[in-house]
N, C-alpha and C positions, 0 to 999 in steps of 0.2 A: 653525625652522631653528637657534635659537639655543640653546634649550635642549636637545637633543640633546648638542651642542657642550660646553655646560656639564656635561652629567653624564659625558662622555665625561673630564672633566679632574676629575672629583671622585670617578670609580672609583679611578685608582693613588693616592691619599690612602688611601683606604678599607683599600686592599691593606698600604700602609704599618704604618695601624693594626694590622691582623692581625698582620702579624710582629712588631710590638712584643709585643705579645702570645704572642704563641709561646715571643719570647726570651726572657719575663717568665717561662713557665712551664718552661721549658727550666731558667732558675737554682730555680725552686721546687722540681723533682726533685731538682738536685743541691745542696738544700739538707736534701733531705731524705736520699739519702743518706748526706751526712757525719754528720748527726744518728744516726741509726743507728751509725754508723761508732764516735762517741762514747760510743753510751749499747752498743756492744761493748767499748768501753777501760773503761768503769766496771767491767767485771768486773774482778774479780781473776785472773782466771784468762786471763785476755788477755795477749798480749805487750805490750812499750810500742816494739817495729820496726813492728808492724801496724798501732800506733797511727799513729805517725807517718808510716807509707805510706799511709795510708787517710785524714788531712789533707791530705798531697801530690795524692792524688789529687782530691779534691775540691776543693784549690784550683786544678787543672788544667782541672778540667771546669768551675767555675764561672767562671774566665778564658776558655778556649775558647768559654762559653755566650755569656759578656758580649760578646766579639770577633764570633762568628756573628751576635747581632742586632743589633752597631750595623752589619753589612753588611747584613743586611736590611735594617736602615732606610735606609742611605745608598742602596741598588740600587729601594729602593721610592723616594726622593726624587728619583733621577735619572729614573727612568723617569717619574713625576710630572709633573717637571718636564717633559722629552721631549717628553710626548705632551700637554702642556697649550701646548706652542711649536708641533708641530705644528698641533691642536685650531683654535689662534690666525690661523695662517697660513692655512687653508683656510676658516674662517671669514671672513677679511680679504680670500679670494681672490674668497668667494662674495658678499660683500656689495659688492663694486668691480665682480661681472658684474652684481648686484642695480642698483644705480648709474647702469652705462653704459646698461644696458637702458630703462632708466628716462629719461636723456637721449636715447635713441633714440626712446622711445614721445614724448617731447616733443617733436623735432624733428619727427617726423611730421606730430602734432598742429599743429606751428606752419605747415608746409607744406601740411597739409589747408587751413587757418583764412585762410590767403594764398593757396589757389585761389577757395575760397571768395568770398573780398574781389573777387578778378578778376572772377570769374563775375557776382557782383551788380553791379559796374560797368559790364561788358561789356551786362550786360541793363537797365542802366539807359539806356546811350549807346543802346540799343536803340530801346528804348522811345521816347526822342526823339526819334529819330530818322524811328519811325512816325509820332508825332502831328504831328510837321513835314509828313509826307506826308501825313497825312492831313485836315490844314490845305488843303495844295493844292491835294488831288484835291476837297476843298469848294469851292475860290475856281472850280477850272476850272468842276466842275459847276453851281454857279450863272452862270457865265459861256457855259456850254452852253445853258442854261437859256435863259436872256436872249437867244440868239441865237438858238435852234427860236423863242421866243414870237414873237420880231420879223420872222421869217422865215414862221410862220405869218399874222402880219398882214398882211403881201406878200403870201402867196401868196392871201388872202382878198378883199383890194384888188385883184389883179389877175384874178382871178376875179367878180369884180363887175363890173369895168368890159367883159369880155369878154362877159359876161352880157347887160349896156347896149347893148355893140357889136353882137352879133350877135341877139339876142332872143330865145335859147335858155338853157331850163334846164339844168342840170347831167344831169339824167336824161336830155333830150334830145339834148345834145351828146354824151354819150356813147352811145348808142343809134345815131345819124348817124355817129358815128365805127366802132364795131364791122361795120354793116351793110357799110359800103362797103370794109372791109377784109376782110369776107365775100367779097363782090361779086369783089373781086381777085384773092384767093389762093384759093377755090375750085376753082377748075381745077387750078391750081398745086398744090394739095394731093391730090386725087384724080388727079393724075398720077403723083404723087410716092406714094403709095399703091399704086398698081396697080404702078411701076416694083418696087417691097420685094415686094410679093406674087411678079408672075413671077419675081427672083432666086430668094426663097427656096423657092417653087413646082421651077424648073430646080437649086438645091441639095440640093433634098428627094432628087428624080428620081435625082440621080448617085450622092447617097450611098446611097440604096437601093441602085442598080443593084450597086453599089462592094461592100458590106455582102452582099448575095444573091450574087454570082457569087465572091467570096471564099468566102465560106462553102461553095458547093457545091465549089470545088477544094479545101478543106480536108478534106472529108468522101466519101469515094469509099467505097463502100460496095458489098460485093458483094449482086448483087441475080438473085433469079431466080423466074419463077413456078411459085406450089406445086400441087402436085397435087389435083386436085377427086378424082380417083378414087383407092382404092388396091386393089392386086392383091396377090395372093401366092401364090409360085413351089411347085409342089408337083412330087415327084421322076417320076412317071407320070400315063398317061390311070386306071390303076386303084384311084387315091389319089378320083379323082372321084366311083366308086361308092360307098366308103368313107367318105367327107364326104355324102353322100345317105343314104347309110344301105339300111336294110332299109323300104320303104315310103316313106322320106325322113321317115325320124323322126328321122333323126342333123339333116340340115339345119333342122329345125322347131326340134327343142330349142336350136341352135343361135342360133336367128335370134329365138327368143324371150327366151334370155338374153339376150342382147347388143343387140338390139334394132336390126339392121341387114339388109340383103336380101343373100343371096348368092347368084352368078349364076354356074352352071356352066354354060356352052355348050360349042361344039366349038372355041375357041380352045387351042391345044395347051398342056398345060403351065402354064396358069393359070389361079386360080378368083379374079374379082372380086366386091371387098364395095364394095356400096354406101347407104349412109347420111347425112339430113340434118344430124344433129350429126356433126361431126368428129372428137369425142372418142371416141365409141362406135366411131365408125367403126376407129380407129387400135387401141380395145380390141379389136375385133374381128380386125382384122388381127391383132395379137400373140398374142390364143388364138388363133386356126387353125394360125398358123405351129409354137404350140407342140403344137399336136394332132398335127398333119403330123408334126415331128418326134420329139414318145412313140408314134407309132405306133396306140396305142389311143384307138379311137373311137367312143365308145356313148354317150347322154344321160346316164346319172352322170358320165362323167368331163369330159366337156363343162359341165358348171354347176360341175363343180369347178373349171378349170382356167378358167372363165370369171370365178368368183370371186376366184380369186389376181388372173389379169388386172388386174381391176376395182382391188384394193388397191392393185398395182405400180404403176398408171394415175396413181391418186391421190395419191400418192410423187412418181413421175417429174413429176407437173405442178408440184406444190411444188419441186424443183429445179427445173426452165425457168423458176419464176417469179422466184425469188433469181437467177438465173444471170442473167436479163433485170434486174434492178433493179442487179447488179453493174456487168455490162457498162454502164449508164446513169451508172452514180458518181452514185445517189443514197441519201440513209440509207433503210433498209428501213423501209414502211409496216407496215400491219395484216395478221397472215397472211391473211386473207382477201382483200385486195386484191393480194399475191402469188399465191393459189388465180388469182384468178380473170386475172392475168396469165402466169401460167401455162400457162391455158384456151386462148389469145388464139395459142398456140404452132400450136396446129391448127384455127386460125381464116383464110380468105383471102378477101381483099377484090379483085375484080377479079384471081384467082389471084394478088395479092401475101399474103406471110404477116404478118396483122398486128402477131403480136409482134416479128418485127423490122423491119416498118416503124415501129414505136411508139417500138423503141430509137434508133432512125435518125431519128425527128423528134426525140428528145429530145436526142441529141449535135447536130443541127441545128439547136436551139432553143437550146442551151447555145455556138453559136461565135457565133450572131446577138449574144444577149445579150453576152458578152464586147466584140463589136466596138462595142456602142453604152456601152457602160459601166453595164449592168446585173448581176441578182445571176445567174451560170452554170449554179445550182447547181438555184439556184429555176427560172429555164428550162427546164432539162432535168428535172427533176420534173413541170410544166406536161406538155413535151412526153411523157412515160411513160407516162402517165396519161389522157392525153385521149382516146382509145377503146378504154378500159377498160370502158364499155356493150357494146361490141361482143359480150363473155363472155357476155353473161345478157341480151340484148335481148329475144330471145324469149319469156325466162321473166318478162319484167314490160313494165309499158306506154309507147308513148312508144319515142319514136329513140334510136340511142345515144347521143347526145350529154346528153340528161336522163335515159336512165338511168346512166350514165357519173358523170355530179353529185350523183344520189342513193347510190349507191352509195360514191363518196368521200366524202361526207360522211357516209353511215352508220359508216361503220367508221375514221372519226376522223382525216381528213381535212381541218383548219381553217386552211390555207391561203384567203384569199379568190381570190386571184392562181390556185390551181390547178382551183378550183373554179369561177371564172369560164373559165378556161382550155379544160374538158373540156366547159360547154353553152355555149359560143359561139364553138367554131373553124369553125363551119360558116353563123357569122352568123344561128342561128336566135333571138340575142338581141342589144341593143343592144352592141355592142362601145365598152366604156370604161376597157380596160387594157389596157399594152403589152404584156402576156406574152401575151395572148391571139392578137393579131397576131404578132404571133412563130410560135406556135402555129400559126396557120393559114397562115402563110408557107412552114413547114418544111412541114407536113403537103403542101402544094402541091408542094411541090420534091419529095419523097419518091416520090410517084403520081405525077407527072410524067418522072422522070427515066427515058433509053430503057429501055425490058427493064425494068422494073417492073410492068407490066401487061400483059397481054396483049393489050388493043388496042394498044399502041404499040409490041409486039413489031417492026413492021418497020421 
Protein backbone atom coordinates (compact mmCIF):
# COMPACT_ATOMS: atom_id res chain seq x y z
CA UNK A 1 0.00 0.00 0.00
CA UNK A 2 2.81 2.14 0.68
CA UNK A 3 4.97 1.85 -2.06
CA UNK A 4 2.56 2.82 -4.57
CA UNK A 5 2.35 6.01 -2.48
CA UNK A 6 5.97 6.46 -2.58
CA UNK A 7 6.38 6.22 -6.31
CA UNK A 8 3.35 8.27 -6.73
CA UNK A 9 5.57 11.24 -5.02
CA UNK A 10 8.74 10.45 -6.75
CA UNK A 11 7.11 10.80 -10.39
CA UNK A 12 6.59 14.87 -10.32
CA UNK A 13 10.58 14.98 -9.20
CA UNK A 14 11.30 12.93 -12.13
CA UNK A 15 9.03 15.44 -14.45
CA UNK A 16 10.97 18.29 -12.76
CA UNK A 17 14.12 16.71 -13.86
CA UNK A 18 13.09 16.55 -17.44
CA UNK A 19 12.28 20.21 -17.69
CA UNK A 20 15.61 21.07 -16.29
CA UNK A 21 16.62 19.42 -19.04
CA UNK A 22 14.68 20.81 -21.64
CA UNK A 23 15.60 24.39 -20.38
CA UNK A 24 19.20 23.25 -20.42
CA UNK A 25 18.89 22.44 -24.05
CA UNK A 26 16.43 25.12 -25.03
CA UNK A 27 19.94 27.70 -24.00
CA UNK A 28 22.29 25.17 -25.91
CA UNK A 29 20.15 26.17 -29.33
CA UNK A 30 20.36 29.52 -28.50
CA UNK A 31 23.84 29.39 -27.80
CA UNK A 32 24.25 28.11 -30.77
CA UNK A 33 22.67 30.37 -32.78
CA UNK A 34 24.31 33.38 -31.61
CA UNK A 35 27.60 31.42 -32.45
CA UNK A 36 26.54 31.35 -35.82
CA UNK A 37 25.34 34.76 -35.63
CA UNK A 38 29.17 35.62 -34.64
CA UNK A 39 31.09 33.54 -36.89
CA UNK A 40 28.44 35.79 -39.79
CA UNK A 41 29.95 39.21 -38.02
CA UNK A 42 33.50 37.78 -38.68
CA UNK A 43 32.79 38.36 -42.32
CA UNK A 44 33.81 41.25 -43.72
CA UNK A 45 31.19 41.70 -45.72
CA UNK A 46 28.61 41.62 -42.76
CA UNK A 47 27.06 44.75 -41.45
CA UNK A 48 28.04 45.69 -37.78
CA UNK A 49 23.63 46.73 -37.25
CA UNK A 50 23.14 42.82 -37.96
CA UNK A 51 25.74 42.33 -35.75
CA UNK A 52 24.44 43.87 -32.98
CA UNK A 53 20.81 42.82 -33.70
CA UNK A 54 21.65 39.29 -33.86
CA UNK A 55 23.53 39.59 -30.12
CA UNK A 56 20.18 41.36 -28.95
CA UNK A 57 18.51 38.69 -30.16
CA UNK A 58 20.24 35.97 -28.58
CA UNK A 59 20.52 37.60 -25.58
CA UNK A 60 16.63 37.71 -25.63
CA UNK A 61 16.07 34.27 -26.26
CA UNK A 62 18.74 33.13 -23.90
CA UNK A 63 16.80 35.36 -21.10
CA UNK A 64 13.47 34.08 -22.23
CA UNK A 65 15.11 30.44 -22.29
CA UNK A 66 16.53 30.80 -18.69
CA UNK A 67 12.93 32.55 -17.38
CA UNK A 68 10.82 29.52 -19.21
CA UNK A 69 12.71 26.75 -17.19
CA UNK A 70 13.17 28.24 -13.94
CA UNK A 71 9.04 28.12 -14.39
CA UNK A 72 9.31 24.77 -15.27
CA UNK A 73 11.15 24.03 -12.44
CA UNK A 74 9.22 26.07 -9.91
CA UNK A 75 5.61 24.38 -11.66
CA UNK A 76 7.32 20.92 -11.53
CA UNK A 77 8.24 21.59 -7.50
CA UNK A 78 4.86 22.75 -6.68
CA UNK A 79 3.13 20.14 -8.35
CA UNK A 80 5.82 17.85 -6.52
CA UNK A 81 5.32 19.14 -3.71
CA UNK A 82 1.07 19.00 -4.14
CA UNK A 83 0.78 15.64 -4.91
CA UNK A 84 3.45 14.34 -2.31
CA UNK A 85 0.78 16.48 0.45
CA UNK A 86 -1.92 14.90 -1.07
CA UNK A 87 0.23 11.13 -1.54
CA UNK A 88 0.70 11.80 2.45
CA UNK A 89 -2.81 12.49 3.44
CA UNK A 90 -4.52 9.52 1.85
CA UNK A 91 -1.88 7.46 3.04
CA UNK A 92 -2.46 8.76 6.66
CA UNK A 93 -6.21 8.51 5.90
CA UNK A 94 -5.69 4.68 4.90
CA UNK A 95 -3.32 3.76 7.61
CA UNK A 96 -5.95 5.32 10.63
CA UNK A 97 -8.92 2.91 8.76
CA UNK A 98 -5.85 0.24 8.65
CA UNK A 99 -5.71 1.06 12.66
CA UNK A 100 -9.20 1.29 13.70
CA UNK A 101 -9.92 -1.92 11.91
CA UNK A 102 -7.49 -3.51 13.62
CA UNK A 103 -8.83 -2.14 17.19
CA UNK A 104 -12.07 -3.49 15.99
CA UNK A 105 -10.76 -7.04 15.04
CA UNK A 106 -9.23 -6.76 18.80
CA UNK A 107 -12.24 -5.74 20.53
CA UNK A 108 -13.94 -8.58 18.84
CA UNK A 109 -11.39 -10.93 19.78
CA UNK A 110 -11.53 -9.73 23.38
CA UNK A 111 -15.31 -10.27 23.36
CA UNK A 112 -15.14 -13.62 21.69
CA UNK A 113 -12.26 -14.54 24.55
CA UNK A 114 -14.79 -13.12 27.60
CA UNK A 115 -17.64 -15.39 26.05
CA UNK A 116 -15.50 -17.92 26.03
CA UNK A 117 -14.35 -17.44 29.81
CA UNK A 118 -18.34 -17.29 30.52
CA UNK A 119 -19.16 -20.37 28.82
CA UNK A 120 -16.21 -22.42 30.51
CA UNK A 121 -17.57 -21.24 33.99
CA UNK A 122 -21.00 -21.73 33.21
CA UNK A 123 -19.91 -25.39 32.42
CA UNK A 124 -17.96 -25.84 35.10
CA UNK A 125 -20.70 -24.58 37.84
CA UNK A 126 -22.29 -27.14 35.59
CA UNK A 127 -20.63 -29.89 36.06
CA UNK A 128 -20.88 -29.49 39.88
CA UNK A 129 -23.38 -29.12 40.08
CA UNK A 130 -24.15 -32.82 38.42
CA UNK A 131 -21.68 -34.56 40.58
CA UNK A 132 -23.50 -32.92 43.66
CA UNK A 133 -26.45 -34.77 42.10
CA UNK A 134 -25.21 -37.40 41.31
CA UNK A 135 -23.55 -37.86 44.85
CA UNK A 136 -27.30 -38.04 46.00
CA UNK A 137 -28.96 -39.92 43.56
CA UNK A 138 -25.97 -42.47 45.04
CA UNK A 139 -26.84 -41.96 48.83
CA UNK A 140 -30.81 -42.40 47.88
CA UNK A 141 -29.94 -45.44 45.83
CA UNK A 142 -28.08 -47.10 48.37
CA UNK A 143 -30.63 -45.98 50.84
CA UNK A 144 -33.32 -47.77 48.45
CA UNK A 145 -31.07 -50.51 48.58
CA UNK A 146 -31.01 -51.03 52.23
CA UNK A 147 -34.63 -50.57 52.44
CA UNK A 148 -36.04 -53.37 49.26
CA UNK A 149 -33.15 -55.87 51.23
CA UNK A 150 -34.87 -55.15 54.81
CA UNK A 151 -38.14 -55.22 53.40
CA UNK A 152 -37.34 -58.51 51.46
CA UNK A 153 -36.22 -60.08 54.90
CA UNK A 154 -39.80 -59.25 56.12
CA UNK A 155 -41.43 -60.31 53.77
CA UNK A 156 -39.20 -63.76 53.97
CA UNK A 157 -39.86 -63.82 57.76
CA UNK A 158 -43.20 -63.39 57.42
CA UNK A 159 -43.62 -65.92 54.78
CA UNK A 160 -42.03 -68.48 56.94
CA UNK A 161 -44.03 -68.04 59.91
CA UNK A 162 -47.29 -68.20 57.69
CA UNK A 163 -45.72 -71.32 56.15
CA UNK A 164 -45.41 -72.71 60.29
CA UNK A 165 -48.96 -71.27 60.77
CA UNK A 166 -50.70 -72.90 58.19
CA UNK A 167 -48.59 -76.01 56.89
CA UNK A 168 -48.58 -75.08 53.42
CA UNK A 169 -46.02 -74.57 50.69
CA UNK A 170 -45.83 -71.57 48.84
CA UNK A 171 -46.94 -73.67 45.61
CA UNK A 172 -49.64 -74.95 47.62
CA UNK A 173 -51.01 -71.85 48.94
CA UNK A 174 -51.07 -70.38 45.86
CA UNK A 175 -52.74 -73.33 43.90
CA UNK A 176 -55.57 -73.02 47.20
CA UNK A 177 -55.68 -69.49 46.50
CA UNK A 178 -56.22 -69.44 42.41
CA UNK A 179 -58.70 -72.66 42.62
CA UNK A 180 -61.08 -71.12 44.82
CA UNK A 181 -61.12 -67.79 43.11
CA UNK A 182 -61.97 -70.03 40.02
CA UNK A 183 -64.58 -71.50 42.00
CA UNK A 184 -66.19 -67.95 42.41
CA UNK A 185 -65.85 -65.91 39.55
CA UNK A 186 -66.51 -68.54 37.09
CA UNK A 187 -70.00 -68.08 36.73
CA UNK A 188 -69.42 -64.47 36.98
CA UNK A 189 -67.10 -64.61 34.18
CA UNK A 190 -69.14 -66.78 31.74
CA UNK A 191 -72.04 -64.48 32.33
CA UNK A 192 -70.23 -61.56 31.84
CA UNK A 193 -69.10 -63.29 28.48
CA UNK A 194 -72.11 -64.31 27.12
CA UNK A 195 -73.61 -60.61 28.31
CA UNK A 196 -70.38 -58.89 25.31
CA UNK A 197 -71.33 -61.69 22.97
CA UNK A 198 -75.26 -60.97 22.76
CA UNK A 199 -74.51 -57.09 22.58
CA UNK A 200 -72.27 -57.39 20.12
CA UNK A 201 -74.11 -60.39 18.40
CA UNK A 202 -77.64 -57.57 18.53
CA UNK A 203 -74.80 -54.66 17.28
CA UNK A 204 -73.55 -56.74 14.53
CA UNK A 205 -77.49 -57.48 13.40
CA UNK A 206 -78.41 -53.47 13.39
CA UNK A 207 -75.66 -52.40 11.68
CA UNK A 208 -75.93 -54.97 8.89
CA UNK A 209 -79.49 -54.27 8.73
CA UNK A 210 -78.48 -50.16 8.83
CA UNK A 211 -75.54 -50.76 6.16
CA UNK A 212 -78.06 -53.36 3.59
CA UNK A 213 -81.24 -51.23 3.56
CA UNK A 214 -79.10 -47.85 3.18
CA UNK A 215 -77.42 -49.19 0.43
CA UNK A 216 -80.46 -50.64 -1.42
CA UNK A 217 -82.10 -46.93 -1.24
CA UNK A 218 -78.92 -45.56 -2.34
CA UNK A 219 -78.86 -47.57 -5.45
CA UNK A 220 -82.40 -47.86 -7.33
CA UNK A 221 -81.67 -49.27 -10.33
CA UNK A 222 -83.79 -49.76 -13.30
CA UNK A 223 -84.47 -53.40 -13.62
CA UNK A 224 -86.32 -55.48 -16.21
CA UNK A 225 -86.44 -59.04 -17.63
CA UNK A 226 -84.50 -59.84 -20.79
CA UNK A 227 -85.82 -61.68 -23.50
CA UNK A 228 -85.09 -65.59 -23.93
CA UNK A 229 -86.37 -65.27 -27.47
CA UNK A 230 -85.86 -62.94 -30.18
CA UNK A 231 -87.99 -62.17 -33.25
CA UNK A 232 -87.83 -59.98 -36.19
CA UNK A 233 -90.51 -57.89 -37.88
CA UNK A 234 -90.59 -58.57 -41.64
CA UNK A 235 -92.75 -56.05 -43.87
CA UNK A 236 -95.28 -59.22 -45.47
CA UNK A 237 -96.47 -62.85 -45.27
CA UNK A 238 -94.35 -62.94 -48.72
CA UNK A 239 -90.92 -61.90 -47.32
CA UNK A 240 -91.62 -65.73 -45.60
CA UNK A 241 -91.14 -67.50 -48.87
CA UNK A 242 -88.25 -65.50 -49.71
CA UNK A 243 -86.35 -66.28 -46.21
CA UNK A 244 -87.18 -70.26 -47.14
CA UNK A 245 -85.96 -69.91 -50.29
CA UNK A 246 -86.32 -72.11 -53.29
CA UNK A 247 -86.42 -75.84 -51.61
CA UNK A 248 -85.51 -73.87 -48.27
CA UNK A 249 -81.86 -73.57 -49.21
CA UNK A 250 -82.02 -69.82 -48.43
CA UNK A 251 -83.20 -70.92 -44.55
CA UNK A 252 -80.39 -73.92 -44.55
CA UNK A 253 -77.55 -71.57 -45.63
CA UNK A 254 -78.85 -69.36 -43.39
CA UNK A 255 -79.11 -71.46 -40.12
CA UNK A 256 -75.84 -72.96 -40.97
CA UNK A 257 -73.91 -69.69 -41.08
CA UNK A 258 -75.15 -68.52 -38.02
CA UNK A 259 -75.77 -71.44 -36.44
CA UNK A 260 -79.31 -70.73 -34.83
CA UNK A 261 -83.11 -72.34 -35.86
CA UNK A 262 -85.40 -70.14 -37.47
CA UNK A 263 -88.97 -70.78 -37.15
CA UNK A 264 -91.39 -69.49 -39.78
CA UNK A 265 -94.88 -70.50 -38.70
CA UNK A 266 -98.24 -68.68 -39.38
CA UNK A 267 -97.78 -65.98 -36.73
CA UNK A 268 -98.37 -62.88 -38.89
CA UNK A 269 -95.76 -60.63 -39.64
CA UNK A 270 -92.92 -62.38 -37.67
CA UNK A 271 -90.05 -64.93 -38.22
CA UNK A 272 -88.49 -66.25 -34.77
CA UNK A 273 -84.84 -67.10 -34.30
CA UNK A 274 -84.07 -69.22 -31.78
CA UNK A 275 -80.64 -70.26 -30.26
CA UNK A 276 -78.66 -71.52 -27.23
CA UNK A 277 -75.80 -69.06 -27.35
CA UNK A 278 -77.26 -65.67 -27.22
CA UNK A 279 -74.59 -64.19 -29.02
CA UNK A 280 -75.24 -66.07 -32.27
CA UNK A 281 -78.63 -65.69 -31.46
CA UNK A 282 -78.62 -61.53 -31.63
CA UNK A 283 -76.10 -62.27 -34.87
CA UNK A 284 -78.59 -63.83 -36.34
CA UNK A 285 -81.34 -61.40 -35.56
CA UNK A 286 -79.07 -58.49 -37.06
CA UNK A 287 -78.34 -60.47 -40.45
CA UNK A 288 -81.88 -61.22 -41.19
CA UNK A 289 -83.04 -57.93 -40.35
CA UNK A 290 -80.44 -56.61 -42.68
CA UNK A 291 -81.50 -59.25 -45.43
CA UNK A 292 -85.20 -58.11 -44.98
CA UNK A 293 -84.04 -54.75 -45.55
CA UNK A 294 -81.44 -55.30 -48.97
CA UNK A 295 -84.02 -57.13 -50.24
CA UNK A 296 -81.71 -59.79 -51.75
CA UNK A 297 -81.84 -63.20 -50.61
CA UNK A 298 -79.80 -66.10 -51.95
CA UNK A 299 -77.00 -68.12 -50.04
CA UNK A 300 -74.05 -65.93 -51.28
CA UNK A 301 -75.31 -63.07 -50.01
CA UNK A 302 -76.42 -64.61 -46.93
CA UNK A 303 -72.71 -65.75 -45.80
CA UNK A 304 -71.78 -62.36 -46.76
CA UNK A 305 -73.79 -60.35 -44.92
CA UNK A 306 -73.69 -62.96 -42.11
CA UNK A 307 -69.85 -62.36 -42.14
CA UNK A 308 -70.10 -58.48 -41.75
CA UNK A 309 -72.69 -59.52 -39.00
CA UNK A 310 -70.24 -61.71 -37.18
CA UNK A 311 -67.30 -58.66 -37.33
CA UNK A 312 -69.88 -55.85 -36.30
CA UNK A 313 -70.83 -58.39 -33.40
CA UNK A 314 -67.31 -58.54 -32.24
CA UNK A 315 -67.08 -54.63 -32.25
CA UNK A 316 -70.31 -53.99 -30.63
CA UNK A 317 -69.35 -56.62 -27.65
CA UNK A 318 -65.89 -54.71 -27.17
CA UNK A 319 -68.02 -51.39 -26.63
CA UNK A 320 -70.82 -53.02 -24.02
CA UNK A 321 -67.76 -54.28 -22.54
CA UNK A 322 -65.79 -50.63 -21.79
CA UNK A 323 -69.27 -49.11 -21.59
CA UNK A 324 -69.99 -51.73 -18.66
CA UNK A 325 -66.46 -51.27 -16.76
CA UNK A 326 -67.12 -47.33 -17.25
CA UNK A 327 -70.42 -47.20 -15.94
CA UNK A 328 -68.75 -49.62 -12.78
CA UNK A 329 -65.81 -46.46 -12.29
CA UNK A 330 -63.26 -49.23 -12.40
CA UNK A 331 -59.68 -48.91 -14.38
CA UNK A 332 -60.08 -51.03 -17.39
CA UNK A 333 -58.87 -54.82 -17.12
CA UNK A 334 -57.43 -57.04 -19.88
CA UNK A 335 -59.28 -56.64 -23.25
CA UNK A 336 -60.13 -60.02 -23.07
CA UNK A 337 -61.84 -59.80 -19.82
CA UNK A 338 -63.67 -56.75 -21.42
CA UNK A 339 -64.44 -59.37 -24.62
CA UNK A 340 -65.78 -61.46 -22.52
CA UNK A 341 -67.84 -58.79 -20.31
CA UNK A 342 -69.14 -57.82 -23.09
CA UNK A 343 -70.51 -61.38 -23.94
CA UNK A 344 -72.22 -61.25 -20.53
CA UNK A 345 -74.57 -58.17 -22.30
CA UNK A 346 -76.63 -61.20 -24.01
CA UNK A 347 -76.36 -63.46 -21.33
CA UNK A 348 -79.74 -63.97 -18.56
CA UNK A 349 -79.81 -65.49 -15.57
CA UNK A 350 -83.37 -66.26 -14.49
CA UNK A 351 -84.22 -63.59 -17.53
CA UNK A 352 -82.17 -61.01 -15.64
CA UNK A 353 -79.30 -59.67 -17.95
CA UNK A 354 -76.27 -60.42 -16.38
CA UNK A 355 -74.09 -57.72 -17.47
CA UNK A 356 -76.13 -55.27 -15.68
CA UNK A 357 -76.82 -57.24 -12.85
CA UNK A 358 -72.94 -57.39 -12.60
CA UNK A 359 -72.73 -53.49 -12.82
CA UNK A 360 -75.42 -53.35 -10.21
CA UNK A 361 -73.68 -55.75 -7.77
CA UNK A 362 -70.56 -53.69 -8.32
CA UNK A 363 -71.99 -50.14 -7.45
CA UNK A 364 -73.73 -52.23 -4.65
CA UNK A 365 -70.48 -53.55 -3.47
CA UNK A 366 -68.87 -50.27 -3.75
CA UNK A 367 -71.72 -48.09 -1.24
CA UNK A 368 -71.36 -51.44 1.13
CA UNK A 369 -67.73 -50.94 1.27
CA UNK A 370 -67.74 -47.09 1.60
CA UNK A 371 -70.32 -47.37 4.55
CA UNK A 372 -67.91 -49.81 6.44
CA UNK A 373 -64.72 -47.93 5.68
CA UNK A 374 -63.39 -50.09 3.14
CA UNK A 375 -61.49 -49.53 -0.30
CA UNK A 376 -64.88 -48.52 -2.92
CA UNK A 377 -63.01 -49.00 -5.73
CA UNK A 378 -61.71 -52.49 -4.82
CA UNK A 379 -65.37 -53.48 -4.16
CA UNK A 380 -66.89 -52.67 -7.00
CA UNK A 381 -64.09 -54.34 -9.12
CA UNK A 382 -64.94 -57.59 -6.73
CA UNK A 383 -68.44 -56.85 -7.61
CA UNK A 384 -67.76 -56.62 -11.99
CA UNK A 385 -66.19 -59.35 -12.12
CA UNK A 386 -67.66 -61.97 -10.05
CA UNK A 387 -69.59 -63.85 -12.96
CA UNK A 388 -67.48 -63.10 -15.42
CA UNK A 389 -67.59 -67.40 -15.76
CA UNK A 390 -70.86 -66.93 -16.83
CA UNK A 391 -69.27 -65.89 -20.60
CA UNK A 392 -67.34 -69.05 -21.30
CA UNK A 393 -68.93 -71.58 -18.71
CA UNK A 394 -69.76 -73.82 -21.39
CA UNK A 395 -66.73 -73.69 -23.22
CA UNK A 396 -64.61 -74.97 -20.08
CA UNK A 397 -65.13 -77.12 -16.95
CA UNK A 398 -66.63 -76.44 -13.69
CA UNK A 399 -69.31 -73.66 -12.47
CA UNK A 400 -68.93 -70.19 -13.06
CA UNK A 401 -67.72 -69.30 -10.24
CA UNK A 402 -64.03 -71.30 -10.94
CA UNK A 403 -64.24 -70.56 -14.23
CA UNK A 404 -64.97 -66.95 -13.46
CA UNK A 405 -61.24 -67.36 -11.06
CA UNK A 406 -59.50 -68.95 -13.84
CA UNK A 407 -60.28 -66.86 -16.26
CA UNK A 408 -59.33 -63.49 -14.10
CA UNK A 409 -56.36 -64.67 -13.16
CA UNK A 410 -55.42 -65.88 -16.79
CA UNK A 411 -55.57 -62.72 -18.24
CA UNK A 412 -53.73 -60.76 -15.28
CA UNK A 413 -55.87 -60.35 -12.70
CA UNK A 414 -53.72 -60.25 -9.32
CA UNK A 415 -56.02 -58.93 -6.95
CA UNK A 416 -56.22 -61.75 -4.15
CA UNK A 417 -59.37 -59.90 -2.75
CA UNK A 418 -61.09 -60.21 -6.50
CA UNK A 419 -60.15 -63.46 -7.05
CA UNK A 420 -61.32 -64.71 -3.94
CA UNK A 421 -64.31 -62.55 -4.61
CA UNK A 422 -65.47 -64.36 -8.14
CA UNK A 423 -65.01 -68.45 -6.60
CA UNK A 424 -66.56 -67.86 -3.38
CA UNK A 425 -69.73 -65.59 -3.61
CA UNK A 426 -71.69 -68.53 -3.90
CA UNK A 427 -69.93 -70.12 -0.80
CA UNK A 428 -68.50 -72.96 -2.94
CA UNK A 429 -65.28 -72.08 -0.88
CA UNK A 430 -64.22 -71.28 2.55
CA UNK A 431 -65.05 -67.63 2.87
CA UNK A 432 -62.22 -65.53 4.69
CA UNK A 433 -62.40 -62.09 3.16
CA UNK A 434 -64.61 -59.24 3.44
CA UNK A 435 -65.03 -58.35 -0.05
CA UNK A 436 -66.25 -61.53 -0.82
CA UNK A 437 -69.25 -60.97 1.52
CA UNK A 438 -69.88 -57.92 0.35
CA UNK A 439 -69.96 -59.64 -2.92
CA UNK A 440 -72.44 -62.08 -2.03
CA UNK A 441 -74.56 -59.63 -0.13
CA UNK A 442 -74.92 -57.45 -3.28
CA UNK A 443 -75.25 -60.25 -5.54
CA UNK A 444 -78.41 -61.36 -3.20
CA UNK A 445 -79.85 -57.86 -3.22
CA UNK A 446 -79.46 -57.66 -6.97
CA UNK A 447 -81.73 -61.25 -7.86
CA UNK A 448 -83.73 -60.56 -5.02
CA UNK A 449 -84.98 -57.27 -5.62
CA UNK A 450 -88.98 -57.11 -7.22
CA UNK A 451 -89.02 -57.48 -11.09
CA UNK A 452 -85.50 -58.66 -11.31
CA UNK A 453 -86.56 -62.18 -12.12
CA UNK A 454 -89.18 -63.54 -13.34
CA UNK A 455 -90.22 -65.54 -10.63
CA UNK A 456 -90.69 -62.69 -8.46
CA UNK A 457 -92.40 -60.80 -11.27
CA UNK A 458 -95.55 -60.73 -9.09
Amino acid sequence: MIEPLLADMIDPLIAGGIACAAAVLGMGGTYLIVRRSFAKAANPLVQTQELRDAQERGRELVEQSRREAEQIVRDAELKARDDAIRRREELTRELDAARAEVRELERRAEKREDAAEQKARELARKEKHLESVKEKLSDRKEALEKKTRHLDELLEKETKQLHEITGLTRDAAEKMLLDRLERELSAEIAARIRRHEERLREQAEAKSREILATTIQRWAATVTAGATVSTVDIPSDDMKGRIIGREGRNIRTFEKATGVDVIVDDTPGVVIVSAFDNVRRETARLALTKLIQDGRIHPTRIEEVVAETQAEMEKHIMELGRQGVLDADVPMPHEKLIYYLGRLRFRTSYSQNVLSHSVEVAHLCGLMAGELGLNPQLARRCGLLHDIGKAADHEMEGGHPKVGAELAKRYGETSKEVLHAIVGHHDDVTVDNIYTVLVAAADAISASRPGARRETLE
